[in-house]
N, C-alpha and C positions, 0 to 999 in steps of 0.2 A: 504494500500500500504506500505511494506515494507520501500521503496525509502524514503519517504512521513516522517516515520517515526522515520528512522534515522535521516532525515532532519529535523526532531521534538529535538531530542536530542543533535545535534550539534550548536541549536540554544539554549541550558538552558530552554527548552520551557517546560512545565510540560503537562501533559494529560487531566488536570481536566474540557474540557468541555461540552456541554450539547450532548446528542441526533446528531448525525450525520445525514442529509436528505437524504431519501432514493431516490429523483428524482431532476434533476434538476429545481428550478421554478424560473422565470426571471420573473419579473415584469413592465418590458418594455412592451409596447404593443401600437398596433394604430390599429384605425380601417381599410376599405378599404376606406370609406368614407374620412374617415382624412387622407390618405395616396394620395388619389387623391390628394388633397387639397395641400400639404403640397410639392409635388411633381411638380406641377403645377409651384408653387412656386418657386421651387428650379432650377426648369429650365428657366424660366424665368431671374434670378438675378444672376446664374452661372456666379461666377468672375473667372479669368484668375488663372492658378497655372501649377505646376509643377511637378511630381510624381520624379521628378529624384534628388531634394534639400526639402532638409527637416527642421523643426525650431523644437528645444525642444520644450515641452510642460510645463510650470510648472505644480506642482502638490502639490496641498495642502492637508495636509492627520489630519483628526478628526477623533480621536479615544474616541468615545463613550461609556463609563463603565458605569455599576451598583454599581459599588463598586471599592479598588483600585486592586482585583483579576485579575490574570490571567483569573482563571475561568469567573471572571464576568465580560471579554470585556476588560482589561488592557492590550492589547498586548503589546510586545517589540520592540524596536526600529531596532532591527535587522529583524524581519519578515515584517516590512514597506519597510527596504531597499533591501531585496528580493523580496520582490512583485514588484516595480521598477525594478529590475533587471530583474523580469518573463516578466512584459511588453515590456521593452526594446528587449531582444530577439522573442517575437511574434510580434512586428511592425516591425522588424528591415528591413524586404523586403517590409514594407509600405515607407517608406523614416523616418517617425515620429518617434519620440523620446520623452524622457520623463523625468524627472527630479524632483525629491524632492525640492520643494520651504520653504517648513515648516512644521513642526507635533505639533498638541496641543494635551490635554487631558480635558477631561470634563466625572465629575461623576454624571449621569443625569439617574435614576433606568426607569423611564418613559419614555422617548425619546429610551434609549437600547430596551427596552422590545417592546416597541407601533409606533417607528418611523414607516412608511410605505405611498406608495402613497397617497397623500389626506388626510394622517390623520393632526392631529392640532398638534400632535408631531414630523411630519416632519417639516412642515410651521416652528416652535419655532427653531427648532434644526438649520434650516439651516438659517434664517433670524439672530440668534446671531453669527453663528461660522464662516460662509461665507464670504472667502476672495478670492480677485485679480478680473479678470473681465471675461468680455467672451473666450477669448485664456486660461484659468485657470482652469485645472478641479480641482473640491472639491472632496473629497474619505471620505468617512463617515462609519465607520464599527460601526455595531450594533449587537442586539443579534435576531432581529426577534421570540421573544419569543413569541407574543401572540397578539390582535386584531387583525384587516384587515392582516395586514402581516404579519400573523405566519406562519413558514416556508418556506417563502423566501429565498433564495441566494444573491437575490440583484435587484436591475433597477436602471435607469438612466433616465436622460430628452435629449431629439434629439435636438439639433444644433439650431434648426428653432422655436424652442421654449423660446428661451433666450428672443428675445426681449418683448415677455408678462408677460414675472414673470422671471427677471432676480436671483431672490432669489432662486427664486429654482432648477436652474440650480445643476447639478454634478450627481455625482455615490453614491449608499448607498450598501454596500457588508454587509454581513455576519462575523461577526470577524475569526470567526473558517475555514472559507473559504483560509485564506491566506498560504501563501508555511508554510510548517509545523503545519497547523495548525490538526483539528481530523473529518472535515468533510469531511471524504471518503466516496463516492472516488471525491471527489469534494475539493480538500485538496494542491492542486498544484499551486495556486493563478488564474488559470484559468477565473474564475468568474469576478476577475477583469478585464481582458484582453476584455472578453464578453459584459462587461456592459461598457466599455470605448469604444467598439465600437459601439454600440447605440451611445453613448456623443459626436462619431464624424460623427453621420450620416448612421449609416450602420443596416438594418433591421435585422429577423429571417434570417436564411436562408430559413423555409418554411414558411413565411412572402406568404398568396395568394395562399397556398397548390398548386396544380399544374398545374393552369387556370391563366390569366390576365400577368398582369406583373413580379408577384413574390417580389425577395428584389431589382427589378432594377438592378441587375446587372448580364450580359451575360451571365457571365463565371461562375456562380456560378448554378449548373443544379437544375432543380427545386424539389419540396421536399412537401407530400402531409402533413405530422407532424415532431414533433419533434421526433430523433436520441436519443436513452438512450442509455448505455454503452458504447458498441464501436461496432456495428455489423454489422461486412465485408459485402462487395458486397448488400446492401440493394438498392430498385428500386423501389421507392411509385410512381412515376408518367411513364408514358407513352413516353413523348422527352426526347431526347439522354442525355445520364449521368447517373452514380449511384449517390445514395444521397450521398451529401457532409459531410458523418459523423465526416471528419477530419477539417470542418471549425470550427474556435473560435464563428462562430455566431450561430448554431447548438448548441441543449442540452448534445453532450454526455458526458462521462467521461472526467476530467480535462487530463489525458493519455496518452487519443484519440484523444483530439486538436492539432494541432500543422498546420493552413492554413491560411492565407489571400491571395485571388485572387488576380492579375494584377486590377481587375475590381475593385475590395472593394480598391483597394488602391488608384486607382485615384478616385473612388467617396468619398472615405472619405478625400479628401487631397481638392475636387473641395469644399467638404460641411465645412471644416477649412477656406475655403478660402472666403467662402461666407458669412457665420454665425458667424466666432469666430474668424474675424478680423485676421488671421494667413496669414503672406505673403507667396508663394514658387516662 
């Protein structure tokens, strides 16, 4: 993306990083089994809230290096406050907001390279760096270079999952992933926006392909797989709607996003409200 990569140069930011992903891969995932489960849940304990007031979020941002290289995961301090910035304007019709509370660095070659679900180098990474409490998201950028998670973009942990392993709560991105960063076309800080919506509660959009419930919410039409690029007028299932290829919770191109439903907003404001101690 041309855009992308001016926006690369207006930041001092150099070119030097690995391999760009040719597909989006999210590492969020539940079963249906665990989506009953967790759903059950949530409707039961459904606390009171607001879609129309909204509370900043902190945000605590670990930037995980190989070394103290750009290349090897040293982002700059200006492409963390635009990735905040990209948030900000894709919640901004959620009522939520978002806010930089803190940035560290840690040069950790094993944690960059190996972080990933379940592995012993997420557990490490996030049990020392890990700060504030359940209303707190952590942001963890890594290089996803190799074990269980090579080639990731990112995951996150849902809402409802805090109180059994509160350490491991938060978001792990891709470093190259962020506004100016060289993973085209995935290079628009997008991913963030993506996985912070898991972190408040919000499924695939074709979370249930195009039978059961889906991602729980109405207004988002149902979707038999994931959306790659941006490709008009697509219709995997059969009930009214084309697929949502312009939702943030959909794989397409960072470009192509640009949605959160009336629905995704009051369910992610109802699952802050319930899980992450957020008043509205």
């Amino acid at each position: 993306m041309l855009l992308s990569k001016l926006f690369s140069l207006s930041l001092g930011v150099a070119s030097a990083f690995a391999a760009p992903p040719t597909r989006r891969t999210c590492g969020t995932s539940i079963s249906e089994a665990e989506k009953v489960k967790a759903e059950a849940h949530f409707s039961a304990n459904k606390a009171p809230f607001s879609v129309a007031a909204g509370v900043p979020v902190k945000v605590y941002w670990h930037v995980v290096s190989k070394d103290s290289t750009l290349s090897g995961g040293n982002i700059p301090d200006s492409q963390i406050a635009a990735s905040i910035s990209v948030m900000n304007t894709a919640y901004a019709s959620t009522g939520l907001s978002w806010v930089l509370a803190g940035t560290d660095r840690t040069v950790n070659s094993d944690w960059f390279n190996r972080a990933g679900p379940s592995t012993t180098q997420q557990t490490a990474m996030k049990t020392s760096l890990r700060k504030g409490a359940a209303e707190d998201l952590n942001v963890y950028t890594v290089g996803f270079n190799s074990g269980s998670a090579a080639g990731l973009l990112g995951y996150a942990t849902f809402p409802w999952d805090y109180q059994s392993k509160p350490s491991d709560d938060g978001v792990v991105i891709l470093y190259s992933s962020v506004p100016g960063g060289t993973a085209v076309p995935y290079d628009l800080g997008q991913t963030l926006t993506h996985e912070a919506g898991h972190w408040v509660g919000l499924y695939h959009t074709f979370q249930g392909g195009c039978s059961g419930s889906g991602d729980g919410v109405d207004d988002t039409p149902a979707e038999a797989s994931p959306a790659y690029g941006c490709p008009a007028n697509r219709d995997t299932c059969s009930s009214p709607g084309a697929d949502p290829i312009h939702n943030f919770m959909d794989y397409s191109d960072d470009s192509c996003m640009n949605q959160f439903t009336p629905g995704q907003a009051a369910r992610l404001q109802a699952a802050l409200a319930t899980y992450r101690n957020t008043v509205y």
